[in-house]
Each structure stands twice: as structure tokens, then as C-alpha cells.
C-alpha positions in Angstrom: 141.5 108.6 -26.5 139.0 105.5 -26.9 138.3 104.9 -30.2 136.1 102.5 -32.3 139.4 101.8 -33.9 140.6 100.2 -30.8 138.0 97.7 -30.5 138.4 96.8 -34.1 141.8 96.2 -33.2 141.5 93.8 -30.1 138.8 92.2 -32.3 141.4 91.4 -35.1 143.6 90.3 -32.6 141.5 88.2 -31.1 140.5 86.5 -34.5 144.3 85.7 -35.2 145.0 84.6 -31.6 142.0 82.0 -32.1 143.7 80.9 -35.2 146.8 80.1 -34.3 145.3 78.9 -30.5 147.4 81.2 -28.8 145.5 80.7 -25.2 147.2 83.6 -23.2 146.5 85.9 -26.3 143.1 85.3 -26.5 142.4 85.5 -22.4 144.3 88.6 -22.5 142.4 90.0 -25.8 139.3 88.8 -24.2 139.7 91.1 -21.2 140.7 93.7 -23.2 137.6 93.4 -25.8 135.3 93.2 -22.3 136.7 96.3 -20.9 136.8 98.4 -24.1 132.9 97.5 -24.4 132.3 98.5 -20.7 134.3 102.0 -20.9 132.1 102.8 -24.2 128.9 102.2 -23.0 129.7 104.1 -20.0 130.8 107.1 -22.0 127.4 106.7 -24.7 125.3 106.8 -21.4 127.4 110.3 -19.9 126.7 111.7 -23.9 
């Protein structure tokens, strides 16, 4: 199940991959973030 929790997740990930410039981590985190986003705002629009 998608959870806000998840988001928050990649988010901190994403903060700690910028810090220690870990490129692949970031791109990967990014897509992750971007897909997260898209899935919940498809499932607030079905609610």
C-alpha cells in the first residue's frame, strides 16, 4: 500500500544522496519521488 510514509522516505533519501553527491542515488531517488507524486495524485483524483 502507498503511503505518505513512502514519499517521506525517498525524500530523506534523496536529501542524504545530495549530501554525500551520490549521482546514481539521487537519479534513481528522483524517479522514484516523480512516480510516487504521480500515483497519489492519481488515486486523490479516483477518491
Amino acid at each position: 500500500m502507498l503511503t505518505p510514509q513512502a514519499c517521506l522516505c525517498s525524500e530523506e533519501l534523496l536529501a542524504v544522496a545530495k549530501e554525500k553527491q551520490w549521482q546514481r542515488q539521487i537519479e534513481t531517488n528522483n524517479r522514484v519521488k516523480e512516480r510516487l507524486e504521480q500515483i497519489i495524485g492519481s488515486l486523490k483524483g479516483i477518491s
